[in-house]
PyMOL commands that place a pseudoatom at each C-alpha (Angstrom):
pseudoatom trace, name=CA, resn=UNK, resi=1, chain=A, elem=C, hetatm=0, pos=[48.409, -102.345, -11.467]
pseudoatom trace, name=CA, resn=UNK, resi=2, chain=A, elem=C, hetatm=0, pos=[47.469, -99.882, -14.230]
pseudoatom trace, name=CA, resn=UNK, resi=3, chain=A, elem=C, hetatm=0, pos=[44.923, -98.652, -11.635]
pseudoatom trace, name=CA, resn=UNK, resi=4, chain=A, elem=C, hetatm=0, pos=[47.138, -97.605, -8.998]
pseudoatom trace, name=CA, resn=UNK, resi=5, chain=A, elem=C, hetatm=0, pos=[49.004, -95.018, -10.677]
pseudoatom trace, name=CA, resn=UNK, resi=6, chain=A, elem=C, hetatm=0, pos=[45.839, -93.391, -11.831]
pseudoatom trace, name=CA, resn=UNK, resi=7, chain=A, elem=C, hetatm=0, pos=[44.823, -92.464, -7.907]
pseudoatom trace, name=CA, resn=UNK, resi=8, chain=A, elem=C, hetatm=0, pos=[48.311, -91.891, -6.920]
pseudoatom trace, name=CA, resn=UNK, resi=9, chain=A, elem=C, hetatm=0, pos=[48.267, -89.133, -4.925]
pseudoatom trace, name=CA, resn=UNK, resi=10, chain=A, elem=C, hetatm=0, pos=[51.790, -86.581, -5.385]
pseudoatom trace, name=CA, resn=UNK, resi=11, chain=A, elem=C, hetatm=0, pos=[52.656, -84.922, -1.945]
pseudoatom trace, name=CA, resn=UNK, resi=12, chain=A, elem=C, hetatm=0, pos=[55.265, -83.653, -3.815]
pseudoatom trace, name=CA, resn=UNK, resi=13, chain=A, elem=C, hetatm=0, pos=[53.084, -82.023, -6.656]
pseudoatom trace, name=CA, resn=UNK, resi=14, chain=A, elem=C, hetatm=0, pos=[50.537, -80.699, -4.222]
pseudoatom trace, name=CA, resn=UNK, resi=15, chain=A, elem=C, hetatm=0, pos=[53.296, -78.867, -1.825]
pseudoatom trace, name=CA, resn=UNK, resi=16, chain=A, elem=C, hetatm=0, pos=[54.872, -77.175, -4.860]
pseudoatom trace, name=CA, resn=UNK, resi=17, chain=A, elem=C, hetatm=0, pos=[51.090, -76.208, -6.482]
pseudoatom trace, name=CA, resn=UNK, resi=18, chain=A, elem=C, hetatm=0, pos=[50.702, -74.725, -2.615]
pseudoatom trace, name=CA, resn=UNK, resi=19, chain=A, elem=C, hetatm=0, pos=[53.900, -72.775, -3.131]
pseudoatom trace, name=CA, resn=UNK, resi=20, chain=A, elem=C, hetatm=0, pos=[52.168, -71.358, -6.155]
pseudoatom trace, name=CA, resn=UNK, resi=21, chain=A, elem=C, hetatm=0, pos=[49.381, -70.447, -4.919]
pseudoatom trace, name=CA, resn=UNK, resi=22, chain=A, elem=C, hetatm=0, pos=[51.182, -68.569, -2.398]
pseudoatom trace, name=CA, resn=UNK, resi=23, chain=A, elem=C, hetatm=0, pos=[53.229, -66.734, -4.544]
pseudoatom trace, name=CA, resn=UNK, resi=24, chain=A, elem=C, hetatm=0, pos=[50.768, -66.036, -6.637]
pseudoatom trace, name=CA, resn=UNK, resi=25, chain=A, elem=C, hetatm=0, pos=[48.608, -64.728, -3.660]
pseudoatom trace, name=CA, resn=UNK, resi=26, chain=A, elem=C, hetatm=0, pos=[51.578, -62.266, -2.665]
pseudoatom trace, name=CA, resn=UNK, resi=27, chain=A, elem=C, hetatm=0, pos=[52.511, -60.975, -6.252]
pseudoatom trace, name=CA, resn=UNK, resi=28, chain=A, elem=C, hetatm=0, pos=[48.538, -60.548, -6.818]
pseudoatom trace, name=CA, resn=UNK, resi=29, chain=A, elem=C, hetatm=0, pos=[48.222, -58.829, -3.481]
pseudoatom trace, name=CA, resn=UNK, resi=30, chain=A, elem=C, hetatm=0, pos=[51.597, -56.760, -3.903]
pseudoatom trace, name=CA, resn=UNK, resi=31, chain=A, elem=C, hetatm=0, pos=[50.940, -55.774, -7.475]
pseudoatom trace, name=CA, resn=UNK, resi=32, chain=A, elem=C, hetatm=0, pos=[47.069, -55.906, -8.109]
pseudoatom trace, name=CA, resn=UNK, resi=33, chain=A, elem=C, hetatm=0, pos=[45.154, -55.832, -4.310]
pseudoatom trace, name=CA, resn=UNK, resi=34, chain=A, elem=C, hetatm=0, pos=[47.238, -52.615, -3.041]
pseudoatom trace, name=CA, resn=UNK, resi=35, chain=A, elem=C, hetatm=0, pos=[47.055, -50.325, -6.364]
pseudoatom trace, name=CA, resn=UNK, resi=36, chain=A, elem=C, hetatm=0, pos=[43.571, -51.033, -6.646]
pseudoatom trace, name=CA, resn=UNK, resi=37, chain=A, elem=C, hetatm=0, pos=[42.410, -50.370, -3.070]
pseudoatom trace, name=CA, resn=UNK, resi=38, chain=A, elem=C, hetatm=0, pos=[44.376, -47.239, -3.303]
pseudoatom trace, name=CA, resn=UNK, resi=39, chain=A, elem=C, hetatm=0, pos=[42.221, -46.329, -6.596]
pseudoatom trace, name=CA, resn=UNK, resi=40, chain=A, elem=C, hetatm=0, pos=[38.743, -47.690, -4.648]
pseudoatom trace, name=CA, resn=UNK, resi=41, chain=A, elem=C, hetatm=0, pos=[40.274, -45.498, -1.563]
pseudoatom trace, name=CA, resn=UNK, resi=42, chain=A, elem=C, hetatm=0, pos=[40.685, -42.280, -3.998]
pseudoatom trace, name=CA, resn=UNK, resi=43, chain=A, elem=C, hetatm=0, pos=[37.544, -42.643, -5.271]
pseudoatom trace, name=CA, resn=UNK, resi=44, chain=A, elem=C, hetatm=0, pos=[35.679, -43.313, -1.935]
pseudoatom trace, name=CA, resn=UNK, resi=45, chain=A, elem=C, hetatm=0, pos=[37.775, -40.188, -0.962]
pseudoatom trace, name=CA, resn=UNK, resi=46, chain=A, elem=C, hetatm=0, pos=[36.136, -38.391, -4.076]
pseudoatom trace, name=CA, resn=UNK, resi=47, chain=A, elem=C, hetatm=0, pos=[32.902, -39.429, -3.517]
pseudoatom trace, name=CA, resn=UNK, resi=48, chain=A, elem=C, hetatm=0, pos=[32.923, -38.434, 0.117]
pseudoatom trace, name=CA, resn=UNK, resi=49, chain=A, elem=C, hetatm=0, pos=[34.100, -35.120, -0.411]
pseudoatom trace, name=CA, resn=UNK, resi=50, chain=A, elem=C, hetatm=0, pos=[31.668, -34.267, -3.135]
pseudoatom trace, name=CA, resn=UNK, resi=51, chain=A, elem=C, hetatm=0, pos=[28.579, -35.697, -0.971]
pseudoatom trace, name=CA, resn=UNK, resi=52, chain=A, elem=C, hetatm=0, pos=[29.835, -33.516, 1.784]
pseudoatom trace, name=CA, resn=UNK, resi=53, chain=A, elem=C, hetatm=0, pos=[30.326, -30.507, -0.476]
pseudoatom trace, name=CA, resn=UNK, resi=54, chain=A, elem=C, hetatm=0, pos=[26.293, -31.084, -1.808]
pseudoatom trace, name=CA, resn=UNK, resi=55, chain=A, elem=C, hetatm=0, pos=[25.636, -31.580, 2.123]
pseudoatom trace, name=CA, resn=UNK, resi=56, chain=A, elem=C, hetatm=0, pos=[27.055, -27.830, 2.457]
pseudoatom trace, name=CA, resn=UNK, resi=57, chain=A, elem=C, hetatm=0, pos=[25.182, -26.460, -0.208]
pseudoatom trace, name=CA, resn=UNK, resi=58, chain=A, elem=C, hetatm=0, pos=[22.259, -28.248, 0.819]
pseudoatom trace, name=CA, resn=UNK, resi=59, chain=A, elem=C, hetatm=0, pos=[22.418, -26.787, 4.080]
pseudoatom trace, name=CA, resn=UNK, resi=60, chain=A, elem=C, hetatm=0, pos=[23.657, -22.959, 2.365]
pseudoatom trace, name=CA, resn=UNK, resi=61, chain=A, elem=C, hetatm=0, pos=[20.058, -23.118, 0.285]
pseudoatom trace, name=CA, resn=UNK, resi=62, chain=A, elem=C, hetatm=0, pos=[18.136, -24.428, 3.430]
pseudoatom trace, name=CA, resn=UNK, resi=63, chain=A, elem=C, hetatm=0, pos=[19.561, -21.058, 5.055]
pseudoatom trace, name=CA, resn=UNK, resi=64, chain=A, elem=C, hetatm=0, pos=[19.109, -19.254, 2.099]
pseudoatom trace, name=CA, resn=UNK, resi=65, chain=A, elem=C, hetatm=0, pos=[15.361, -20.199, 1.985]
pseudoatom trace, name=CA, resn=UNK, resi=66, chain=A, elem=C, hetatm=0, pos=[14.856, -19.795, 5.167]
pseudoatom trace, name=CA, resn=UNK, resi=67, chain=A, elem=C, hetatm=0, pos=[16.330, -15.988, 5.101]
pseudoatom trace, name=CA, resn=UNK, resi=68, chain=A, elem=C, hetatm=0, pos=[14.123, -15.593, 2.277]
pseudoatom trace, name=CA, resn=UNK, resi=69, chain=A, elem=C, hetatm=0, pos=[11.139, -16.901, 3.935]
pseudoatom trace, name=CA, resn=UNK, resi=70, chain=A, elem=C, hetatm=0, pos=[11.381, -14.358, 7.066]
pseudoatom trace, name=CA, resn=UNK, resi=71, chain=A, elem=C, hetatm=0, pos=[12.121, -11.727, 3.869]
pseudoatom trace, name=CA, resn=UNK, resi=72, chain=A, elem=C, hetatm=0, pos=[8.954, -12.401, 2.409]
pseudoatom trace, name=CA, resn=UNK, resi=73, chain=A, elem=C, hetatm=0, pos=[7.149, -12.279, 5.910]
pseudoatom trace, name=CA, resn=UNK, resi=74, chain=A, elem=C, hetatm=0, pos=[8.535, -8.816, 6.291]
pseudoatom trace, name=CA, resn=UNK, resi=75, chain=A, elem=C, hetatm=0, pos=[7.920, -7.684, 3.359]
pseudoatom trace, name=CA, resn=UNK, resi=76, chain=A, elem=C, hetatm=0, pos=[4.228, -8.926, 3.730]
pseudoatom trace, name=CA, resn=UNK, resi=77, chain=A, elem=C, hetatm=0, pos=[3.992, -7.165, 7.116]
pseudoatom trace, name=CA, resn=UNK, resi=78, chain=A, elem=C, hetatm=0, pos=[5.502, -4.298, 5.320]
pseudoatom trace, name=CA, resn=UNK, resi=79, chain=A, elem=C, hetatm=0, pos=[3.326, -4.289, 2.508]
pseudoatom trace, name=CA, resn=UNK, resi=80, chain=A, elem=C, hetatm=0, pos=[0.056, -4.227, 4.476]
pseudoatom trace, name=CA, resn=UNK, resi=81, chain=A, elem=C, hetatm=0, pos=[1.644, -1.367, 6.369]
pseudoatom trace, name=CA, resn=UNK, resi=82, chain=A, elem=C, hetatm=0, pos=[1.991, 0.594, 3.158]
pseudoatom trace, name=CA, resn=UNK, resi=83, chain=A, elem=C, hetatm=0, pos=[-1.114, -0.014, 2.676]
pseudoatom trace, name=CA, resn=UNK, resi=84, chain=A, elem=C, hetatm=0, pos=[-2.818, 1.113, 5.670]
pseudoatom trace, name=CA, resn=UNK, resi=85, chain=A, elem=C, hetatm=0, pos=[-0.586, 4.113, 5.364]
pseudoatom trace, name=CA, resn=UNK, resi=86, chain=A, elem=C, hetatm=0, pos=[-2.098, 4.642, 1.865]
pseudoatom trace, name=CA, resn=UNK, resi=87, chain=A, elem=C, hetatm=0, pos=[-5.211, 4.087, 3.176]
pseudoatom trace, name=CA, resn=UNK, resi=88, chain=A, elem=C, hetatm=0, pos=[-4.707, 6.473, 6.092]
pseudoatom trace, name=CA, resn=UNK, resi=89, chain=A, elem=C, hetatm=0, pos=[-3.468, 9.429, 3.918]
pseudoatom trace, name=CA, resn=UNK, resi=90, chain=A, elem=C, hetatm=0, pos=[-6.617, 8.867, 1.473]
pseudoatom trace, name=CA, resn=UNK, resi=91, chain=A, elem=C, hetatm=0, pos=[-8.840, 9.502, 4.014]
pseudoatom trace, name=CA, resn=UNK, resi=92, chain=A, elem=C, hetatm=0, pos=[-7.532, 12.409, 5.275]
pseudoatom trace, name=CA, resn=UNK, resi=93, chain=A, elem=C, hetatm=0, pos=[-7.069, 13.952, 2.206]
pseudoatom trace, name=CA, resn=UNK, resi=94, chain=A, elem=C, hetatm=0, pos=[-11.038, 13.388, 1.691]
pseudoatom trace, name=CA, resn=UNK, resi=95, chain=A, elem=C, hetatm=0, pos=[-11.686, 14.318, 4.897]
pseudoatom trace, name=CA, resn=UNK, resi=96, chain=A, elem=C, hetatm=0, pos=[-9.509, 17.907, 4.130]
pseudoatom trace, name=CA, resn=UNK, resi=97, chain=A, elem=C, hetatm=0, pos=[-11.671, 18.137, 0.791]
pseudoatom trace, name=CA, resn=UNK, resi=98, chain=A, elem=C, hetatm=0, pos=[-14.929, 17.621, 2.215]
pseudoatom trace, name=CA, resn=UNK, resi=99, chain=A, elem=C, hetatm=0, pos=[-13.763, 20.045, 5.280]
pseudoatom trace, name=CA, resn=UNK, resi=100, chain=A, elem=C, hetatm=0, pos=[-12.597, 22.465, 2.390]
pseudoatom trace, name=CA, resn=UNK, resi=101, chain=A, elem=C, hetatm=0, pos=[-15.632, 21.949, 0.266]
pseudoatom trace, name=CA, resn=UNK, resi=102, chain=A, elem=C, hetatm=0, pos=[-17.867, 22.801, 3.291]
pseudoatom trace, name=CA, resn=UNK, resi=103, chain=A, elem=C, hetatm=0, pos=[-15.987, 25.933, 4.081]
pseudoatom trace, name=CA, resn=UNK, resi=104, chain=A, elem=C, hetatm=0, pos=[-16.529, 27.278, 0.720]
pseudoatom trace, name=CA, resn=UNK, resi=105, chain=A, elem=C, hetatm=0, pos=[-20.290, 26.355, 1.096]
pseudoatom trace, name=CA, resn=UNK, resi=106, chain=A, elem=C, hetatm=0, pos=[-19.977, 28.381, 3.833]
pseudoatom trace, name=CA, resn=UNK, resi=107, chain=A, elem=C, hetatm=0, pos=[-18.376, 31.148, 2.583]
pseudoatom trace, name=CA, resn=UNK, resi=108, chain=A, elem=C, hetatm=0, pos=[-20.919, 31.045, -0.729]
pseudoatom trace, name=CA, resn=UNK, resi=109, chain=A, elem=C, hetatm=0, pos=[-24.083, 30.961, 1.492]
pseudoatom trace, name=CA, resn=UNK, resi=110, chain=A, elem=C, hetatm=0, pos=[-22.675, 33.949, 3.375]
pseudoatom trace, name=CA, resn=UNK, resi=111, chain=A, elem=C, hetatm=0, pos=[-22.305, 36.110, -0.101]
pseudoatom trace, name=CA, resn=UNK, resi=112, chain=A, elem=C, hetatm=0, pos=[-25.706, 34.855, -1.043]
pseudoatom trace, name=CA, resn=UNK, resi=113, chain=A, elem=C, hetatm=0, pos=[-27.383, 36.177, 1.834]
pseudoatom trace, name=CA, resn=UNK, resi=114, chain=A, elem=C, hetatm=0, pos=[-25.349, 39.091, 2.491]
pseudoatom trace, name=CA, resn=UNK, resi=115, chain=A, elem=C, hetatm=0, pos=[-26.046, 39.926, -1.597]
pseudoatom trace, name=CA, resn=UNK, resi=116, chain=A, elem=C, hetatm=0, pos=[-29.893, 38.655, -0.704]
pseudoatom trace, name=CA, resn=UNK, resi=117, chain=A, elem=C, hetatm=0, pos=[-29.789, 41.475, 2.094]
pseudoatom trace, name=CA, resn=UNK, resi=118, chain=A, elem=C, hetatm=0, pos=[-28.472, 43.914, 0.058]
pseudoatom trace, name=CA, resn=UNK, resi=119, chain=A, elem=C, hetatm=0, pos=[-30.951, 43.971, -2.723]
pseudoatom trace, name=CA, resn=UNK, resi=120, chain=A, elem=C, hetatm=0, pos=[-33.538, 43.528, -0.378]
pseudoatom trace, name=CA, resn=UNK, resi=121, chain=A, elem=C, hetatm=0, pos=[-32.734, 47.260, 1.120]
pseudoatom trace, name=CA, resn=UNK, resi=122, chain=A, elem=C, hetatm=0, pos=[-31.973, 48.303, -2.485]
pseudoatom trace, name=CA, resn=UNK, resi=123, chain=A, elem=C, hetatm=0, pos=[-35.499, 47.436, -2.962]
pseudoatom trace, name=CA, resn=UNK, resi=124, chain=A, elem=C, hetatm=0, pos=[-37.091, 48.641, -0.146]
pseudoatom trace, name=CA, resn=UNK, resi=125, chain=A, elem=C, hetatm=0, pos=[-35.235, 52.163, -1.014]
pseudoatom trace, name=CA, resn=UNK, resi=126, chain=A, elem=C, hetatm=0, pos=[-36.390, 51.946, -4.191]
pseudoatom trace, name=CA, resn=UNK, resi=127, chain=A, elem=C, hetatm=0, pos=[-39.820, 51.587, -2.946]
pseudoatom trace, name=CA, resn=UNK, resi=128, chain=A, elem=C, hetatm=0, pos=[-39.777, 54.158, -0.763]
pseudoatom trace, name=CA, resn=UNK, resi=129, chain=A, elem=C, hetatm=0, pos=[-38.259, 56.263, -3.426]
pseudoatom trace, name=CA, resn=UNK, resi=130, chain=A, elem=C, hetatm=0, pos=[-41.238, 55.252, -6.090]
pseudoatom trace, name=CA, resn=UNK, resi=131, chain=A, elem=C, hetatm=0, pos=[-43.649, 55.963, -2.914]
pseudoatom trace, name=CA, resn=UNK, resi=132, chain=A, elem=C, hetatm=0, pos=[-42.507, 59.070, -1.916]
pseudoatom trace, name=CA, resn=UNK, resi=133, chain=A, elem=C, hetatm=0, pos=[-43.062, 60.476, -5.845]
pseudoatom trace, name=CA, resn=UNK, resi=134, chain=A, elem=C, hetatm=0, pos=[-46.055, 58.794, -6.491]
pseudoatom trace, name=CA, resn=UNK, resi=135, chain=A, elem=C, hetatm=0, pos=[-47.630, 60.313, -2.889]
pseudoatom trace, name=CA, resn=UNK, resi=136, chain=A, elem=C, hetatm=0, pos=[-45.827, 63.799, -3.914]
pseudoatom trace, name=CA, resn=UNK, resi=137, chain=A, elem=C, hetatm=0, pos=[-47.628, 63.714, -6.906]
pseudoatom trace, name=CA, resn=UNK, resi=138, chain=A, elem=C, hetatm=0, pos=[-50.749, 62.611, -4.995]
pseudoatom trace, name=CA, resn=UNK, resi=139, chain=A, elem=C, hetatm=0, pos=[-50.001, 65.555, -2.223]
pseudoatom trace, name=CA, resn=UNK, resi=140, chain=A, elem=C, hetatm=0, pos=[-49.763, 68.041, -5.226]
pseudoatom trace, name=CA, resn=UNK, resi=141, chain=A, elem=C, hetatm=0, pos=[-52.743, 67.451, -6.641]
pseudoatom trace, name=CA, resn=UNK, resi=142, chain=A, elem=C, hetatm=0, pos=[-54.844, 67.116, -3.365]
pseudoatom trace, name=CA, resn=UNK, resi=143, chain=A, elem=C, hetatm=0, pos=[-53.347, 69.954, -1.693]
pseudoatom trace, name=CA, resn=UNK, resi=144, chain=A, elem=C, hetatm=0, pos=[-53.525, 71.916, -4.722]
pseudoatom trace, name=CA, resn=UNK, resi=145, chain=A, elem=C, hetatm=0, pos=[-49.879, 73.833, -4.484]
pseudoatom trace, name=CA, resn=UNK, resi=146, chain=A, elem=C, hetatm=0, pos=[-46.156, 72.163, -4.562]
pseudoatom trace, name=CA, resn=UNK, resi=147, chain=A, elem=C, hetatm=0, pos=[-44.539, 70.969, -1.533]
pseudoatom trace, name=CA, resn=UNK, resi=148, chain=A, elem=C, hetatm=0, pos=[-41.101, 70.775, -1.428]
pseudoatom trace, name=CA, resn=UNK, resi=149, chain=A, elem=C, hetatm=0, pos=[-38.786, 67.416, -2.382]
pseudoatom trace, name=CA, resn=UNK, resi=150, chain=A, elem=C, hetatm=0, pos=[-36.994, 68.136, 0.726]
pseudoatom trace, name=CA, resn=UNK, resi=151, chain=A, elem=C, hetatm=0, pos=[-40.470, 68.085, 2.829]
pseudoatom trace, name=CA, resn=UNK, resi=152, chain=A, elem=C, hetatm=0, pos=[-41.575, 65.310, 0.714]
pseudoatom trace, name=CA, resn=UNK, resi=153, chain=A, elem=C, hetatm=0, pos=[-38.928, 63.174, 1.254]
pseudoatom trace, name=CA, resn=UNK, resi=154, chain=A, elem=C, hetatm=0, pos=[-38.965, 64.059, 4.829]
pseudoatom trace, name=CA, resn=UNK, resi=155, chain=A, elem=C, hetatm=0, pos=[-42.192, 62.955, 4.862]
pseudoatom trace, name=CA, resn=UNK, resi=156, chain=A, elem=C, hetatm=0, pos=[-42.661, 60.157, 3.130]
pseudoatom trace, name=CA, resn=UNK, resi=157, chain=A, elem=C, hetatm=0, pos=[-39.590, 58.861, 5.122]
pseudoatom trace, name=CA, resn=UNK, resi=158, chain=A, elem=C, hetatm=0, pos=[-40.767, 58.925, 8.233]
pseudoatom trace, name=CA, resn=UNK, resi=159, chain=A, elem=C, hetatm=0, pos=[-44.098, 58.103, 6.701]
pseudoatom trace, name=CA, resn=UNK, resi=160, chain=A, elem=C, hetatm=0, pos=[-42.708, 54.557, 5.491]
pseudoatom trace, name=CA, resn=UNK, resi=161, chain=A, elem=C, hetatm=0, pos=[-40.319, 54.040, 8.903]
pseudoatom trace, name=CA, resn=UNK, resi=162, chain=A, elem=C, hetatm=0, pos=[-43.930, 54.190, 10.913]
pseudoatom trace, name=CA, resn=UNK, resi=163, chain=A, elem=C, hetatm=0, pos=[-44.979, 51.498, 8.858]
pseudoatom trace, name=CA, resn=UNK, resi=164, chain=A, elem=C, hetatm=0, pos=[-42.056, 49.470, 8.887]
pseudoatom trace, name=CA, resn=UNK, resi=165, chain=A, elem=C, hetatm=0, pos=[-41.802, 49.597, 12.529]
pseudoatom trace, name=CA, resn=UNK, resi=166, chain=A, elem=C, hetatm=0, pos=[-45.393, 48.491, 12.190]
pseudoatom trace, name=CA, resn=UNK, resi=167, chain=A, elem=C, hetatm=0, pos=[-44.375, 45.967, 10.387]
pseudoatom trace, name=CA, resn=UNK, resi=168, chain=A, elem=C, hetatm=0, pos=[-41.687, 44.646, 12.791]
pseudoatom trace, name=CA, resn=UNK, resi=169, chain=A, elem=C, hetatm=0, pos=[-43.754, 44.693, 15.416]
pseudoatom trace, name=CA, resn=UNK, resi=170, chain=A, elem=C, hetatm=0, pos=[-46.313, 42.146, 14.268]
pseudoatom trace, name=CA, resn=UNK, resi=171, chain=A, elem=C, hetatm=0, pos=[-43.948, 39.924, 13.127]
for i in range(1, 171): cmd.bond("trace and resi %d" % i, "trace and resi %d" % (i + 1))
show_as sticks, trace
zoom trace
């Protein structure tokens, strides 16, 4: 009979190891379960508000690079406008100093040939001048007795106009 009491089965032993458990469940659950789902809560919590704090600031630099991006398309439209207007302005200010340059051609080429003209009649008066001495001198000897300058001059003026109307004529 040795054998029976080793199976023996204790109703009594297994109700009160049930109450244990029990108890054990509720103090665990009172004293351990709540105070650390209120710690995994907190934390969760935590967690949750710094994710949606990085979400913000996520979305903050999207609009930040965004603003950014539309600044730098500006400025690009902006900067090819400055340089057109640069462009723009160079021209006309080489246009002005070619426009200038040519005016002062202008001006120079008048001097020249109004200073051309004038030594030209300077000349020719200086010819006639040399003409009407050497034919005086000419005059004097061929007609043996002095004329006058005055009659000389008269002369030998109209004397030269003759042939410069002469002159005009053929060309």
């Amino acid at each position: 009979m040795q054998s029976q009491d080793i199976i023996n089965v204790n109703i009594w032993l297994i109700l009160i190891s049930l109450c244990n458990l029990v108890i054990l469940f509720f103090i665990l659950k009172k004293f351990l379960f709540k105070p650390v789902k209120k710690i995994l809560g907190e934390r969760q919590a935590e967690y949750d508000a710094k994710f949606a704090e990085a979400e913000g600031k996520l979305a903050e630099a999207n609009e930040i690079k965004d603003a950014l991006e539309e600044k730098f398309a500006g400025a690009d439209d902006e900067v090819d406008k400055i340089i057109k207007e640069a462009k723009d302005n160079a021209q006309r200010r080489g246009d002005s100093i070619v426009a200038e340059a040519k005016d002062k051609a202008g001006i120079i080429v008048k001097n020249a040939e109004a200073e051309a003209d004038l030594r030209k009649r300077k000349a020719a008066e200086s010819i006639k001048n040399e003409i009407a001495d050497v034919s005086v001198e000419i005059a004097e000897k061929i007609i043996g007795r002095e004329v006058s300058e005055k009659d000389h001059r008269r002369l030998m003026s109209d004397f030269i106009d003759k042939i410069g109307e002469d002159d005009g004529a053929d060309q």
